[in-house]
C-alpha positions in Angstrom: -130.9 3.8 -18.6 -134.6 3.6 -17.2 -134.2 -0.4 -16.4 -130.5 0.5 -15.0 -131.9 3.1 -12.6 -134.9 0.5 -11.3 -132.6 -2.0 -10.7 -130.0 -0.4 -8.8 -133.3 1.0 -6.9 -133.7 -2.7 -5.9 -130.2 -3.4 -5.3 -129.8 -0.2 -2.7 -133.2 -1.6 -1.5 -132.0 -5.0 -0.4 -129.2 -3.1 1.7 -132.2 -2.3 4.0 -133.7 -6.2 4.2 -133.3 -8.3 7.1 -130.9 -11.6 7.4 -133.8 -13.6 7.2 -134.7 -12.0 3.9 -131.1 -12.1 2.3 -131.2 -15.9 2.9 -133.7 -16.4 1.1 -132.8 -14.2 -1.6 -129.0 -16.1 -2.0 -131.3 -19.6 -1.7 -133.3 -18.4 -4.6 -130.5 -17.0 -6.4 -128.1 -20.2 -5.6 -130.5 -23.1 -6.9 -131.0 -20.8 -9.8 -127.1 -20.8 -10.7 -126.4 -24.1 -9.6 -128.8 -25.5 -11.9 -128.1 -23.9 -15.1 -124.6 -24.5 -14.7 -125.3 -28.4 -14.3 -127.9 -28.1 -17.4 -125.4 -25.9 -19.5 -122.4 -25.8 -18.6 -120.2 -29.5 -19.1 -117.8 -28.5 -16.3 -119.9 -28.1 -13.8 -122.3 -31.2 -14.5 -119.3 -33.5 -14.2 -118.2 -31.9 -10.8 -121.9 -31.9 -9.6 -122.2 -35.2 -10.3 -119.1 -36.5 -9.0 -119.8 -34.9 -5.9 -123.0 -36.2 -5.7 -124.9 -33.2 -5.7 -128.3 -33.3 -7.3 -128.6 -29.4 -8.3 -132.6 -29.9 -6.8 -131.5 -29.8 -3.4 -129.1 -26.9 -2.8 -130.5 -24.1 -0.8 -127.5 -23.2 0.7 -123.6 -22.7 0.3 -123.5 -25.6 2.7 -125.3 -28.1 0.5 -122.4 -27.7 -2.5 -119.7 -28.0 0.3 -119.2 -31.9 -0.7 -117.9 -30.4 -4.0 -113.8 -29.3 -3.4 -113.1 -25.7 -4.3 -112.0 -24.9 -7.8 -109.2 -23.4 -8.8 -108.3 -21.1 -11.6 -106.1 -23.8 -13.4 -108.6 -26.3 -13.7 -110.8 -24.0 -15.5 -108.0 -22.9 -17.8 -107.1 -26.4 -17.8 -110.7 -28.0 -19.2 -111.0 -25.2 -21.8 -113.8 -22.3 -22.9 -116.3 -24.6 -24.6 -116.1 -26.3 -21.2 -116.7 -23.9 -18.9 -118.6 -21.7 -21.0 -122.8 -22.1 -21.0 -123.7 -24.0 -24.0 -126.1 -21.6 -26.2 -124.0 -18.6 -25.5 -122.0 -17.3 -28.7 -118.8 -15.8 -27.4 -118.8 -13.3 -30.2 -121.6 -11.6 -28.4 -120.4 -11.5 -24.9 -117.9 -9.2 -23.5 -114.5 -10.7 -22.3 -112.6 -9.7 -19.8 -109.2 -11.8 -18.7 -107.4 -12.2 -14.7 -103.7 -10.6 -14.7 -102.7 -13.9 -14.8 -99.9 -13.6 -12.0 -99.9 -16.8 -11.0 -100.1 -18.7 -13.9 -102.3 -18.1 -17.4 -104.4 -15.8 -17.4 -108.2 -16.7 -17.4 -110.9 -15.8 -20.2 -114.3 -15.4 -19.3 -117.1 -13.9 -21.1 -120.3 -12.0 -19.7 -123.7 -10.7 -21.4 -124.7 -7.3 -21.4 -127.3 -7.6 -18.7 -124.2 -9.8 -16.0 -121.8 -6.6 -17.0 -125.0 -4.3 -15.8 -125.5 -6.2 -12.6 -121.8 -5.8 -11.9 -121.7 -2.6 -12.6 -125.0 -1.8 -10.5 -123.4 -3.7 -7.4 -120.2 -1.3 -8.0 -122.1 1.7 -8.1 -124.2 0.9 -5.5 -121.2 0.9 -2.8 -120.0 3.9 -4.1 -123.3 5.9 -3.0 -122.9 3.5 0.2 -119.4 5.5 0.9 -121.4 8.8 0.6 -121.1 9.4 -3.4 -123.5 12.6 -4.7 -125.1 12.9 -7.2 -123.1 16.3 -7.9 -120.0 15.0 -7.0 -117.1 14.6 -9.7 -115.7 11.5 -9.1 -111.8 11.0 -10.6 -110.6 7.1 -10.7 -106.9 6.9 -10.4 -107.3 3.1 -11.3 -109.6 0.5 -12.2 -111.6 1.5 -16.2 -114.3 -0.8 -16.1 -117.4 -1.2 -14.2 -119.0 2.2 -13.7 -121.9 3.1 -15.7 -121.8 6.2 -18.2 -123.9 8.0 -20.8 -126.5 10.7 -20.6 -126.1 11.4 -17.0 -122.3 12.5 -17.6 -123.5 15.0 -20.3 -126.2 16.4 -17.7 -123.3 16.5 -15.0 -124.6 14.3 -12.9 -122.4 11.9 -11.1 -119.3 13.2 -13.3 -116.5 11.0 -13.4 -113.2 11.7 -15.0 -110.5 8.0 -15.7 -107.0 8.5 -15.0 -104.4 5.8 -16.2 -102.6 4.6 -13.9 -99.7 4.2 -16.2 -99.8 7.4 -17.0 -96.6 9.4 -15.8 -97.4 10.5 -12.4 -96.9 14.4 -12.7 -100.3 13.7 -15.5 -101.7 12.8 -12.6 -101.2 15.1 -10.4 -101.9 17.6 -13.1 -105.3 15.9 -13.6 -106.0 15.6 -9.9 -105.4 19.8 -10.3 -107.8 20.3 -12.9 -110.2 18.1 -12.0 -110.3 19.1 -7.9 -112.5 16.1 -7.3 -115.2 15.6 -4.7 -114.5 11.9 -4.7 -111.4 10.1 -5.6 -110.4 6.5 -6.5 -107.1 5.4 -6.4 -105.0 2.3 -6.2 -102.7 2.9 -3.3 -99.5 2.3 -5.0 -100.6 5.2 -7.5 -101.4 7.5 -4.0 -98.3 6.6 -2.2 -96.4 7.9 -5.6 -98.2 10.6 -5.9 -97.9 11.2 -2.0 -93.6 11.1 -2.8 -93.6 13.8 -5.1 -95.9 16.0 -3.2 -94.0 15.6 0.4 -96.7 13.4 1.3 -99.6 16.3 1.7 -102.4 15.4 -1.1 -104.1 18.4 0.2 -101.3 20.3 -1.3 -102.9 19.3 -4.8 -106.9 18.5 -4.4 -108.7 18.0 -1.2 -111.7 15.0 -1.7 -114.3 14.5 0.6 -114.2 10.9 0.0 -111.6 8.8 -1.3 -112.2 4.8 -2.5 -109.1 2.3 -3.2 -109.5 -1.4 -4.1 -107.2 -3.9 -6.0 -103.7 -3.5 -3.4 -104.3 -2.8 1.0 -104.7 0.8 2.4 -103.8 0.6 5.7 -105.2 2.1 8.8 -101.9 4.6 9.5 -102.4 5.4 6.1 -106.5 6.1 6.0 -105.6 8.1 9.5 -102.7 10.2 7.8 -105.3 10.9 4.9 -108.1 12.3 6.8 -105.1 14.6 8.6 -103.8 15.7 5.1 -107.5 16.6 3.3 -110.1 15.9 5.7 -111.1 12.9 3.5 -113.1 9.6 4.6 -111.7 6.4 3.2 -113.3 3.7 2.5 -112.2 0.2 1.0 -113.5 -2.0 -2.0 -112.6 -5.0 -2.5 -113.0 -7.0 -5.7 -111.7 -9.1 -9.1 -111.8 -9.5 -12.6 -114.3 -12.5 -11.7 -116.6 -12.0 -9.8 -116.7 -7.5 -10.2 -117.2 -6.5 -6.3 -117.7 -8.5 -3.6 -117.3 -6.5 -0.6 -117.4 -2.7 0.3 -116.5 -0.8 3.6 -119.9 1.1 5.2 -119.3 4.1 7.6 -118.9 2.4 10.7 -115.5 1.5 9.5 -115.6 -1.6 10.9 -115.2 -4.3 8.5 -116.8 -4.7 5.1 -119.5 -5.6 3.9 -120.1 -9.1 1.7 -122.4 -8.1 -1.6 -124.3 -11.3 -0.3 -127.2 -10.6 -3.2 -124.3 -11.1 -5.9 -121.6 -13.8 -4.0 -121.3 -16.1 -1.2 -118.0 -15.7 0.6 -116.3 -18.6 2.3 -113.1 -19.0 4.3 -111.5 -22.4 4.3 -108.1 -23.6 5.9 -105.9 -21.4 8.7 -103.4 -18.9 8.2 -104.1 -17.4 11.8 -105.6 -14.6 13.3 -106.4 -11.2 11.9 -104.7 -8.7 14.0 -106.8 -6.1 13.9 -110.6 -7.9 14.2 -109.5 -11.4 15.9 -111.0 -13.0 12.6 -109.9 -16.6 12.3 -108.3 -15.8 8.4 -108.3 -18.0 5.5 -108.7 -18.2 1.8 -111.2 -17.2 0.0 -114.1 -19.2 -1.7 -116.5 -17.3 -3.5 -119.5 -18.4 -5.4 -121.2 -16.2 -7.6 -124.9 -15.7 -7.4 -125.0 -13.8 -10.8 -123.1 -14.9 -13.5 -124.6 -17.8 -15.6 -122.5 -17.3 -18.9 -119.0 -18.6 -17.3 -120.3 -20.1 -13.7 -117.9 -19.7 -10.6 -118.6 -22.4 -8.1 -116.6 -22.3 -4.8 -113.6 -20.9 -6.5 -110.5 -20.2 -5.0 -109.0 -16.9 -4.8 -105.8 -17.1 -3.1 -106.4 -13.8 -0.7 -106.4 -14.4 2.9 -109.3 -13.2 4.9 -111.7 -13.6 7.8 -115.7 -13.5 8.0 -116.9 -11.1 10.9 -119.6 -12.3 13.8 -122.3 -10.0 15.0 -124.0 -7.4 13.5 -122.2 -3.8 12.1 -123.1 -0.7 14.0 -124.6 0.9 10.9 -127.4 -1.9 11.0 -127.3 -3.5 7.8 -127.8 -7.5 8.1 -125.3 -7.8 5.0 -122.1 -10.3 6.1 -118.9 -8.9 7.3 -115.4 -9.9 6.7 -112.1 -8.3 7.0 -109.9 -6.3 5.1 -107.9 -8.9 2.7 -104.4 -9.4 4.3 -102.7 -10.4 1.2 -102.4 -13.6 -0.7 -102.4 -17.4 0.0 -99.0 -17.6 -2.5 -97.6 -14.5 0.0 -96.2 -17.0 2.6 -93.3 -16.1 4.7 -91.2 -19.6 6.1 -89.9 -20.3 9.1 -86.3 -21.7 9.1 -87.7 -25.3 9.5 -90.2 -24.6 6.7 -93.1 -24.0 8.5 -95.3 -21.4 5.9 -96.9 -18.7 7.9 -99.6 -15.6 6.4 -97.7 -12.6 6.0 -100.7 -10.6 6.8 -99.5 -10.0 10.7 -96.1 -9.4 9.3 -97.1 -6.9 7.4 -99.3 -4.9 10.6 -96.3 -5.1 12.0 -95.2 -2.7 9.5 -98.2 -1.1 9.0 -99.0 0.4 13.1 -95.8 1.9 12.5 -96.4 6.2 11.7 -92.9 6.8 10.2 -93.6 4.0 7.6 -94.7 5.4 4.3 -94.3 2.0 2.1 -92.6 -1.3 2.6 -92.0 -4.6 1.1 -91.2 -7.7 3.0 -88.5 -9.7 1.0 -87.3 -12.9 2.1 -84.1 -13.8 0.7 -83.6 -17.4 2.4 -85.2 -19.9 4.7 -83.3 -17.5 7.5 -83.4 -13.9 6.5 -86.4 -11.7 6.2 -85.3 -8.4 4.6 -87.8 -5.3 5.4 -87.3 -2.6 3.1 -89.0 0.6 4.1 -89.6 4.3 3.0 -90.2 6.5 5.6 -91.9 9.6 6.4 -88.6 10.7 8.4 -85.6 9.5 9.8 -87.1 6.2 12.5 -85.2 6.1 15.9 -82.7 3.5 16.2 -84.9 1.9 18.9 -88.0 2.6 16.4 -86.1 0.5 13.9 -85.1 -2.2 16.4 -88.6 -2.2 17.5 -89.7 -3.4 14.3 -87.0 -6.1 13.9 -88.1 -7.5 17.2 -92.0 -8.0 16.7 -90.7 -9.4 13.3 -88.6 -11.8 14.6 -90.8 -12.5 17.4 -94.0 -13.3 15.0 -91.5 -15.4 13.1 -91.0 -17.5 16.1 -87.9 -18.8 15.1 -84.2 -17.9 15.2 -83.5 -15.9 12.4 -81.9 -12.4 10.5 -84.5 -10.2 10.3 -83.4 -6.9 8.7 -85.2 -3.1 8.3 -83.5 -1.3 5.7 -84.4 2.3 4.7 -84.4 3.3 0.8 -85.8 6.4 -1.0 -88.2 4.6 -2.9 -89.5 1.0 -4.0 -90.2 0.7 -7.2 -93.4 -1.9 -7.8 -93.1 -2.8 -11.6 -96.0 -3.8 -13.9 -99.1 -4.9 -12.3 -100.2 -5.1 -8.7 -97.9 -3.6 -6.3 -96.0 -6.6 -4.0 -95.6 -5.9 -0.9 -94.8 -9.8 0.1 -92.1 -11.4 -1.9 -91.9 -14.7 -0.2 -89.3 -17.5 -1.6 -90.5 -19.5 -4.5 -91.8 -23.4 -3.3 -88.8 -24.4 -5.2 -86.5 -22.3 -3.7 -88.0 -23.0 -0.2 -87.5 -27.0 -0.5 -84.4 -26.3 -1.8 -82.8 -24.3 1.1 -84.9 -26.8 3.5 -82.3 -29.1 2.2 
């Protein structure tokens, strides 16, 4: 607990260092990576190689940018022994395994000193978003990554785990009981929470602070939720591979890249964020901490945007934008033409009387919008919506609001994009 506690003293320290201090810190940290994955790690030697990258000479993200981005599959693809540092015996790592939503799901393994950074890092942006050390912190989501032990016993930065699967009057009979000073929560478990409680979670507990990560809380919604309970929101954003890589500060403009753990890139163009003017694309993201199972330029598959100039709260830490969705979410135009969703679904989003949506497109030429609503929208309120739809679109097409009492999100992730297969896509292209 001792070496924890020093080194999340020199992670909150770094917050405070200057950009010309964090770049050398990730140049440090990168050629260190780099060049135990090409000495141990078979993969990544043969994709070095072929890229003609002597691990020597990176300093930078840009030096490795001759190597193509990775994808999920091809790790699957060339196998554990592979990908995996040679020397390391799986048996005594810790494994941990992505959803697997768009394909198999993928294995990697981490030592108990990469699980303690990750878990630092998360911790750290949780006292970034104004965690105390009094506070009693209930997670309505994710169960890994936050340190516990003695200092739970001592009641100090008391946490209580909620499953998510759990039926959702336990949850609202745990948020009761435990009245929280700081809450976590997936928004798909708020919003059903929010349903049974006439939207007013001030009617059950009333946080300070409340964190969500792993599905988009949208600005309507963070707005309604300071109304409700007086609580500050603030967003994470991570994944099974690479633990957090981005955290909102108080300035609320943007969040923050954990740039002394990953490098964030954004490669091709699915447009422009609404809400920042962020040119958006995927993202790439390298981490500078794990050595067991290496990630190199690996592709996501969420769409964001990286931020110019500094943040009013004055740390020299990257910015990007709040994900948008994913790359697979694509909406089509009638002639086939894939287009982000992500300003399809601000379009949605800006809109007060919308509690929850999901976009469905059912053909090449009809978008259906299915929405639950806070109260009964105006008919010019609903043909509102169908008309910056259709006119983001940009072609002729059926675009279609209709109002249900609930949406039901099934196992996993909450949807809120269900674009037509590629198949299916082709197919109706004809």
């Amino acid at each position: 607990m001792i070496a924890e506690l020093r080194e999340l003293q020199r992670a909150r320290a770094r917050l405070g260092a200057s950009a010309g201090e964090l770049r050398a810190f990730q140049a440090e940290r990168l050629a260190a990576v780099v060049g135990a994955a090409h000495r141990r790690v078979p993969f990544w030697r043969a994709r070095l190689d072929a890229a003609g990258i002597a691990p020597a000479t990176v300093r930078s993200i840009a030096d490795l940018e001759a190597m193509p981005p990775v994808t999920k599959a091809e790790l699957v693809a060339a196998g554990q022994t592979s990908v995996m540092a040679s020397g390391v015996d799986p048996a005594s790592c810790l494994s941990f395994h992505t959803s697997g939503t768009t394909g198999e799901p993928f294995s990697l393994y981490a030592t108990m000193d990469e699980i303690r950074v990750h878990r630092i890092i998360q911790f750290r942006a949780l006292l970034a978003g104004g965690y105390r050390m009094r506070d009693h912190l209930l997670v309505l989501g994710p169960g890994r990554g936050l340190p516990s032990g003695l200092h739970q016993r001592l009641g100090i930065y008391r946490r209580t785990h909620v499953w998510p699967t759990a039926p959702v009057e336990e949850q609202i009979e745990a948020l009761r009981r435990a009245s929280p000073d700081a809450l976590w929560i997936y928004p798909s478990c708020l919003h059903a929470i929010l349903e049974r409680t006439g939207f007013r979670l001030g009617s059950v507990c009333r946080p300070r602070i409340a964190f969500s990560s792993a599905e988009i809380f949208g600005a309507e919604q963070k707005e309604r939720l300071r109304e409700d309970c007086g609580a500050e929101h603030f967003d994470l954003y991570g994944c099974v591979e690479f633990g957090r890589i981005a955290w909102e500060c108080s300035a609320h403009q943007g969040m923050h890249v954990n740039a002394d753990h990953v490098v964030v890139e954004v490669i091709g163009d699915h447009g422009t964020c609404p809400r920042t003017g962020a040119r958006l694309g995927e993202a790439v993201v390298t981490s500078l901490t794990n050595t067991t199972v290496p990630l190199l330029r690996y592709r996501l598959g969420d769409v964001v945007g990286l931020l110019d100039g500094p943040c009013p709260c004055g740390s020299a830490f990257p910015r990007m934008s709040y994900p948008l969705g994913r790359t697979r979410d694509l909406l089509r135009r009638p002639s086939g033409l894939g287009v982000t969703a992500g300003p399809m679904t601000h379009v949605l989003r800006r809109r007060p009387w919308v509690a929850r949506f999901q976009i469905v497109q059912e053909s090449l030429d009809r978008l259906r919008l299915r929405v639950v609503a806070h109260r009964a929208p105006e008919p010019d309120e609903i043909a509102a919506v169908e008309h910056d739809a259709l006119a983001y679109m940009r072609e002729p097409m059926t675009i279609t609001v209709e109002l249900v009492e609930r949406i039901d999100g099934g196992p996993g992730k909450f949807r809120d994009v269900i674009g037509l297969p590629a198949r299916a896509a082709t197919e109706n292209r004809g």
